[in-house]
C-alpha positions as CSV (number, residue, x, y, z in Angstrom):
1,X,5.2,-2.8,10.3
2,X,4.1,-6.8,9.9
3,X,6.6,-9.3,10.2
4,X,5.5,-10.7,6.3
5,X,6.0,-7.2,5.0
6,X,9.6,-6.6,6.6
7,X,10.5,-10.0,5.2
8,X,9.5,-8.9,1.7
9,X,10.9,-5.7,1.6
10,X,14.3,-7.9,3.2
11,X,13.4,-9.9,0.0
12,X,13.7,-7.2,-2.0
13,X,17.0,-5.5,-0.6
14,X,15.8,-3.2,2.1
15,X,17.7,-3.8,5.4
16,X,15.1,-4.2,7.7
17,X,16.0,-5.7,11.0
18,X,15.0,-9.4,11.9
19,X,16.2,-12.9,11.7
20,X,16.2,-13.0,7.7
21,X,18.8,-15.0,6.4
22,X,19.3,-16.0,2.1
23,X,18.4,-19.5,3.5
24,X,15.1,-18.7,4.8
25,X,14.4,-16.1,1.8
26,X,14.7,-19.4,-0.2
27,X,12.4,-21.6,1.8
28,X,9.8,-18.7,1.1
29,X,7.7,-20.7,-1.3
30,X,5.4,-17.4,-2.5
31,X,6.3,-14.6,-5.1
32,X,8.1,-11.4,-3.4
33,X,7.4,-9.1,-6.4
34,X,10.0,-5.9,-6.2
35,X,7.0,-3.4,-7.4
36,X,4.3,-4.6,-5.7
37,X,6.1,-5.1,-2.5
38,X,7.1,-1.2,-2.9
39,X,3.2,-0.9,-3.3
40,X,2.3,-2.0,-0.4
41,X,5.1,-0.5,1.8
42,X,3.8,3.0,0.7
43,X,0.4,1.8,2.7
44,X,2.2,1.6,5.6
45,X,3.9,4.8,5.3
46,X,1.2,7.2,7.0
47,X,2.0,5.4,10.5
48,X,5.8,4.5,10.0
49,X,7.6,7.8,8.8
50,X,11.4,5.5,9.2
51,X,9.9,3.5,6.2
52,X,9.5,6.1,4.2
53,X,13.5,6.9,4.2
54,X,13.8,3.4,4.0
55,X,12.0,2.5,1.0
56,X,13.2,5.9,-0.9
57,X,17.2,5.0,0.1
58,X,16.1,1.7,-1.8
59,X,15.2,3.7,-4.6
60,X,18.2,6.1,-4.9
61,X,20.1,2.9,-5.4
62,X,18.2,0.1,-7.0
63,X,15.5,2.7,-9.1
64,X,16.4,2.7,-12.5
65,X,16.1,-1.8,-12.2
66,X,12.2,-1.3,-11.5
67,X,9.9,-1.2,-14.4
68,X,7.8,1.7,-14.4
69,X,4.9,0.4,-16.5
70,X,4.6,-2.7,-14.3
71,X,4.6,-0.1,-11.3
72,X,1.9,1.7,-12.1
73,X,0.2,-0.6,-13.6
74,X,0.0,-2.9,-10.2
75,X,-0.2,0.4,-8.2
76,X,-3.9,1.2,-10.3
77,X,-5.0,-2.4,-9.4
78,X,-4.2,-2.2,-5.6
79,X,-6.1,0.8,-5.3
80,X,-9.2,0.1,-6.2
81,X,-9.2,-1.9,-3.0
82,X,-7.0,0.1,-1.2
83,X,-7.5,3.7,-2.2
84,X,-5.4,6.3,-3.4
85,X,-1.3,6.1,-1.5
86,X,-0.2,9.8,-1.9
87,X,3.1,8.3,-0.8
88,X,3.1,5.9,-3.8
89,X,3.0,9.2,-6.0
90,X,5.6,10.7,-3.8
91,X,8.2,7.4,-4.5
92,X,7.7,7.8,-7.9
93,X,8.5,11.8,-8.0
94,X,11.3,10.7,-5.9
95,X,12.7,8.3,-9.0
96,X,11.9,11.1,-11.2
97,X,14.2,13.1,-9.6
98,X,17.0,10.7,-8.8
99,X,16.8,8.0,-10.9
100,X,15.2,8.4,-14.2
101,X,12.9,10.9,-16.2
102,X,10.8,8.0,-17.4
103,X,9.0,8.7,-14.2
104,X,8.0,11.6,-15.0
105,X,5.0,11.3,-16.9
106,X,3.5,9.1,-14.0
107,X,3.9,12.3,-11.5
108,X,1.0,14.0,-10.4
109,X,-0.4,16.2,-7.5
110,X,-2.6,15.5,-5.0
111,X,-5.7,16.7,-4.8
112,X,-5.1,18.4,-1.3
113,X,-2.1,19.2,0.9
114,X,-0.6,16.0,2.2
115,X,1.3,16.3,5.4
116,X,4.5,13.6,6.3
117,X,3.2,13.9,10.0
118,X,1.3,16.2,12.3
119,X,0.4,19.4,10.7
120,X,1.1,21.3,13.1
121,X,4.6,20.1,13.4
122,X,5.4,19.5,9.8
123,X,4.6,23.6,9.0
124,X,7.2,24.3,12.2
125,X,9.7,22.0,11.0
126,X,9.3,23.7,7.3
127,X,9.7,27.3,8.1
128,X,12.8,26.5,9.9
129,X,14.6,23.6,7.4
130,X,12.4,24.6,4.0
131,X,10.0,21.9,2.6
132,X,11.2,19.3,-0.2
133,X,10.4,21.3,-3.4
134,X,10.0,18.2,-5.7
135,X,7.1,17.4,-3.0
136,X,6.0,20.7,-2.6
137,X,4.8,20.8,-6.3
138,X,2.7,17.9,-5.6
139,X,0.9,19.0,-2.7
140,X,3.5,17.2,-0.4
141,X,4.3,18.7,2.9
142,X,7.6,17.3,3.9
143,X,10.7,19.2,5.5
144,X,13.8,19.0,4.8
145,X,15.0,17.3,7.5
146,X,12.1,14.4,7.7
147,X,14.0,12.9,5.1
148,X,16.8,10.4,5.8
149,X,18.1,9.0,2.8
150,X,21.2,6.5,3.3
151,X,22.6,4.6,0.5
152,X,23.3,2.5,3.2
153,X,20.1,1.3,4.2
154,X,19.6,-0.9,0.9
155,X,22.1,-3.5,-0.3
156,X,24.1,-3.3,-2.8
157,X,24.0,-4.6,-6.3
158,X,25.8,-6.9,-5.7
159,X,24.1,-8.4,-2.8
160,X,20.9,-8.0,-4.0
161,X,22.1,-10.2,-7.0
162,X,22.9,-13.0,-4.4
163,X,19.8,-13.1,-3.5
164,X,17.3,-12.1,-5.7
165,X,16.5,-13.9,-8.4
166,X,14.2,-11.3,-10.2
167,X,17.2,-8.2,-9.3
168,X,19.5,-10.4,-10.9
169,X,17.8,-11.4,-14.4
170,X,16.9,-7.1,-14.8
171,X,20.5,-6.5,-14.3
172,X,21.2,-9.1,-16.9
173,X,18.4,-7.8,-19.6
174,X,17.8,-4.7,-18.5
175,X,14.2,-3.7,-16.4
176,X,11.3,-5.5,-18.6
177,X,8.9,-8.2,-19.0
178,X,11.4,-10.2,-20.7
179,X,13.5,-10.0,-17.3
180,X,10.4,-10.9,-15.1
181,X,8.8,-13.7,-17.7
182,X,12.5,-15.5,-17.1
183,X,12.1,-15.6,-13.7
184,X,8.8,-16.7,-13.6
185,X,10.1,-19.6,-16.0
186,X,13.5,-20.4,-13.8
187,X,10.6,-20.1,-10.6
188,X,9.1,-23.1,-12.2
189,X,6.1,-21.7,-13.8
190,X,5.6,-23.1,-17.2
191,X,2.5,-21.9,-18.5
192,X,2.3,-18.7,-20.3
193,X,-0.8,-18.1,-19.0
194,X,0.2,-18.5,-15.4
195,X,3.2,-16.8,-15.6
196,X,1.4,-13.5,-17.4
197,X,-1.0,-13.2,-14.4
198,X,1.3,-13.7,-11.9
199,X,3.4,-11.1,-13.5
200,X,0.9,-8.7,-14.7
201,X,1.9,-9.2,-18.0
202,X,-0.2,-9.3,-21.4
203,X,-0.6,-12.8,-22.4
204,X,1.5,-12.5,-26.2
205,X,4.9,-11.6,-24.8
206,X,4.5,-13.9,-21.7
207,X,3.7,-16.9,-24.5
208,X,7.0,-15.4,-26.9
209,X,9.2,-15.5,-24.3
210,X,8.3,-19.0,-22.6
211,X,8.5,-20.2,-26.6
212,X,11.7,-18.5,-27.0
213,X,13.2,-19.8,-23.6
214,X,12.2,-22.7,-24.5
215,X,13.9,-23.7,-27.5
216,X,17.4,-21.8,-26.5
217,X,17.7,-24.5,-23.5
218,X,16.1,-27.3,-25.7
């Protein structure tokens, strides 16, 4: 895993090990985006199986604070460059599951059997431990056992409120644009325009909300 992605998925609340400290978090002058840093974690999953716990123990605890249209709708842009991530479909079967049913309707199977792994190893490990069955229904091949989820391994809310800026506003006004558009604003952005395409945002609410911000701190 790269040292830019560790930091973001620090950023984000994942306790990934390194010399990442709030202060240098701060001095971090680009956008760490919770969804799209999830995004790009699930390309690294085929070669880094611990990540995989990692980012799902995330989930278990901080899931219902993402916003599941925003999700997919940066997950279809990535991969038209990247490809299809069957482990992006897997994360959000996971949130189905454990966090919220308005995941659901983004589930899907894959096209072909996936495998977590070596074949050959995955199939052993399954007839001994039994595969994952909200996986299995997707055409993901995982056992039991592969799976390491510890609450543990993401901070808590209220940590990740010390830190992150966009965590905190969504715990304040729930998971929306409104949520991200005001952090975009208190990130110093102040053009509605800007801050709808660096959110991925329509332009209409993005230009509401900077008018409506606006005038409550006039």
């Amino acid at each position: 895993m790269n040292h830019s992605l560790n930091k973001s998925l620090y950023a984000i609340g994942i306790r990934i090990t390194g010399d990442f400290t709030k202060k240098t978090l701060e001095e971090k002058s680009e956008w760490v985006d919770i969804e799209q840093t999830l995004i790009e974690a699930c390309y690294e999953m085929p070669s880094d199986n611990r990540l995989f716990s990692l980012v799902l123990s995330w989930v278990k605890v901080h899931g219902n604070y993402l916003i599941s249209e925003k999700l997919i709708k940066l997950y279809k842009i990535t991969s038209k460059t990247k490809g299809e991530s069957p482990w992006f479909n897997a994360l959000v079967a996971f949130a189905a599951v454990e966090c919220s049913h308005k995941f659901t309707k983004w589930v899907k199977p894959e096209k072909e059997i996936v495998y977590l792994g070596d074949k050959e190893s995955v199939e052993g490990l399954i007839a001994i431990k039994g595969a994952i069955p909200y996986f299995e229904k997707i055409n993901i091949m995982m056992a039991r056992s592969s799976l390491r989820i510890r609450e543990r391994d993401a901070f808590t809310q209220k940590e990740l409120i010390n830190i992150n800026l966009q965590y905190k506003n969504r715990y304040i006004f729930g998971p929306s644009w409104r949520a991200d558009i005001i952090t975009a604003i208190e990130n110093g952005i102040n053009n509605p325009y800007q801050i709808a395409k660096k959110i991925g945002c329509s332009y209409e609410p993005a230009n509401r909300i900077f008018r409506e911000y606006a005038l409550a701190n006039s």
